[in-house]
N, C-alpha and C positions, 0 to 999 in steps of 0.2 A: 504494500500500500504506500503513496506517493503522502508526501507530508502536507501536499495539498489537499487532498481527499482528507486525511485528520482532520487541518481542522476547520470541517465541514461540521465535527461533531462539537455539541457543547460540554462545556467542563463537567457537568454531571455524568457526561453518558464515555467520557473518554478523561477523567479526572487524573491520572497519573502523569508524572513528565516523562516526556517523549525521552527522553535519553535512558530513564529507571526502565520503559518499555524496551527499548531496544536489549540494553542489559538484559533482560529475561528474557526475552526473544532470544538471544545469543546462548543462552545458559538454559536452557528451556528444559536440555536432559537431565540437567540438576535439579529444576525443578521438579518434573515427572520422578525422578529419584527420591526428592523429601515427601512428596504426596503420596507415595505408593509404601514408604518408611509410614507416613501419617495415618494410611489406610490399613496398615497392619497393626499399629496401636490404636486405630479406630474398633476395628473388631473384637480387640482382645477387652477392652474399655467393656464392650457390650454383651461379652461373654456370657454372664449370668442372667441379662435379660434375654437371651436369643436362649440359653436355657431353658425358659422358663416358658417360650413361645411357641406358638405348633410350627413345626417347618416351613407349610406353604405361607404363612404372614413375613418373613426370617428378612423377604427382600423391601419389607417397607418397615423394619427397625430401624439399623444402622445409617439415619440417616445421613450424618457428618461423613464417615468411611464411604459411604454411597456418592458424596459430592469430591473427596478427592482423589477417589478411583476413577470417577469421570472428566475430572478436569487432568489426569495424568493421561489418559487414553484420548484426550482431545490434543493434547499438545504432543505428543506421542504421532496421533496421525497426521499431524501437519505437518509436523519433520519428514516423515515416510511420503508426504502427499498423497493422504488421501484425502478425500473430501467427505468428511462425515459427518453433515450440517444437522443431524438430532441428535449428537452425542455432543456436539459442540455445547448446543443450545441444553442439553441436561447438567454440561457443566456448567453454563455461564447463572441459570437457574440456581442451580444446588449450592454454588458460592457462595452467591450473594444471600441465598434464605439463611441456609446454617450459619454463614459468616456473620450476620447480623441476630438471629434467634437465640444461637448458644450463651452470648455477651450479653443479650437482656434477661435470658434466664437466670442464668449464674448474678445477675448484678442484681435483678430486681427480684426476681421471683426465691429464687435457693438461699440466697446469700454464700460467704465463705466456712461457715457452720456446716461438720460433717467430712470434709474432705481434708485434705492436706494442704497448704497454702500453695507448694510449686504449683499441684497439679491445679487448682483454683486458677492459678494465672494462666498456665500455660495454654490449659482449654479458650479462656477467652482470649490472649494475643495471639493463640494459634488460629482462632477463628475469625478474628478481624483479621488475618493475614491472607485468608482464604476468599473474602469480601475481594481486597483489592487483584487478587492471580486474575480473579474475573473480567476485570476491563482491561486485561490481555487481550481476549477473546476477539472482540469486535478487531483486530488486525489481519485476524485470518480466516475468518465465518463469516457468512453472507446474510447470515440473520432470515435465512427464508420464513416465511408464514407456516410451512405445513413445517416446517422443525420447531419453530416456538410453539406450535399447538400442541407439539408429542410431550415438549417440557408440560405447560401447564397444565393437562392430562394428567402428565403423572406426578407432578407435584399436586393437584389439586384433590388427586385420587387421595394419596397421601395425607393433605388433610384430611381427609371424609374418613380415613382409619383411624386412623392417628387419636382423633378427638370426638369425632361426633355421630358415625353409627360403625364400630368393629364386625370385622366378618367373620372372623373366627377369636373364641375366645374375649381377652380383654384390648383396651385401648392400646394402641401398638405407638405408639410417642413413645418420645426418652423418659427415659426415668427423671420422675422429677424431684427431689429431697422434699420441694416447697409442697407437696403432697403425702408425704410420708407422716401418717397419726397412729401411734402405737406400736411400729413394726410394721405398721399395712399401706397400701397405698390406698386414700381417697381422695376417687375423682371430683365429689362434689364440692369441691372447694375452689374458693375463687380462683387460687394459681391454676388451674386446669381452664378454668376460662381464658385467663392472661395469654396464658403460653399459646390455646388454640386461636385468640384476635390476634397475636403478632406471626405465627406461621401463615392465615391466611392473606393477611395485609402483607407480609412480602410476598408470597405467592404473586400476589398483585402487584405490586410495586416492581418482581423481576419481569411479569408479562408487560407492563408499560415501556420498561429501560431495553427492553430486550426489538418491541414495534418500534420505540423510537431510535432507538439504532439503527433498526430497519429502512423507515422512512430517512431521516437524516443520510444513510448514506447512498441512497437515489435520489434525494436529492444536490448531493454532490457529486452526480455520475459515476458514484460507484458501485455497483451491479452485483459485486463481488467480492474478494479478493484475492490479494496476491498469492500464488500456492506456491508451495515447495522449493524446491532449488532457489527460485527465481525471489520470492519471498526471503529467503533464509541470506540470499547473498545482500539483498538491501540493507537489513537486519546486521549484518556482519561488515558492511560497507558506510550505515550512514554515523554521520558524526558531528 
């Protein structure tokens, strides 16, 4: 992508400096390396609730491990060029929810009570670092309409388990502390509301940023973008 086509986009939908972009662009295996490092202590974090879940719910648990499995396999496929614009859009999706949801859990909802202080932090600057990998995204995905509809789908589905009618069994959301009375989890308490209005409102919030990328980058004749090789050498050329 041409530095012209950027910045077509506005600071919200393309907030990082172009230079920090290129950086990760360049180092991109590194990154797919610490995601896929992230997604393996994502799972093991979730071990005892995917225990405790019937198998067929197991893939709308883990949702964190879920978003940096898919953003390693999205930048993963650009390198390789392929063009795999519903896996792009499940990562740029997944970022931005968890990146944003886990930090208001943890801050408002749980508190630091119950856990270990590292891993208190590490969860939330882990997550807001997962927020920003995502406006990588829009450099080499074209933001199609039928790939943002596969995200909202399954992120949306995802709520609808998660909080508000379970298909199997109980609610399949994270474990929340800020719901824990006695040893048990109850859902009928306010944090169980909290958490389900902030999952849905970014649901929302990544389908707007996700259209408006969209639009935004047709309207600066970009249709596209740059793939593979040809991408990768700009990336390693601009300065």
């Amino acid at each position: 992508m041409s530095a012209a086509s950027r910045e077509t986009l506005p600071a919200y939908l393309a907030p990082l400096p172009r230079r920090l972009e290129d950086l990760a662009l360049r180092y991109a295996w590194v990154i797919v390396a610490i995601n896929l490092a992230g997604t393996a202590f994502g799972f093991w974090y979730y071990r005892f609730q995917l225990a405790g879940t019937p198998l067929v719910m197991w893939p709308f648990v883990p949702d964190s491990p879920g978003a940096t499995l898919f953003v390693a396999l999205s930048l993963a496929a650009w390198k390789l060029d392929y063009d795999v614009e519903w896996l792009h859009m499940l990562a740029f999706f997944g970022n931005i929810k968890l990146g944003l949801w886990t930090p208001f859990v943890q801050l408002v909802l749980n508190g630091p009570g119950g856990i270990a202080a590292w891993l208190y932090w590490f969860l939330i600057v882990s997550h807001l670092a997962m927020t920003l990998q995502s406006f990588l995204i829009y450099r080499y995905a074209k933001f199609s309409v039928s790939a943002v509809a596969i995200a909202t789908i399954w992120y949306g589905f995802n709520d609808l388990v998660d909080y508000f009618e379970p298909l199997v069994g109980e609610f399949h959301h994270t474990f929340l502390r800020a719901e824990l009375v006695n040893g048990a989890l109850d859902h009928s308490l306010r944090a169980h509301d909290l958490a389900a209005a902030a999952a849905v409102a970014l649901t929302l919030a990544a389908t707007f940023l996700a259209l408006a990328t969209r639009i935004k980058k047709l309207e600066g004749g970009d249709d596209g973008s740059l793939r593979g090789p040809e991408s990768i050498e700009e990336v390693a050329t601009h300065d």
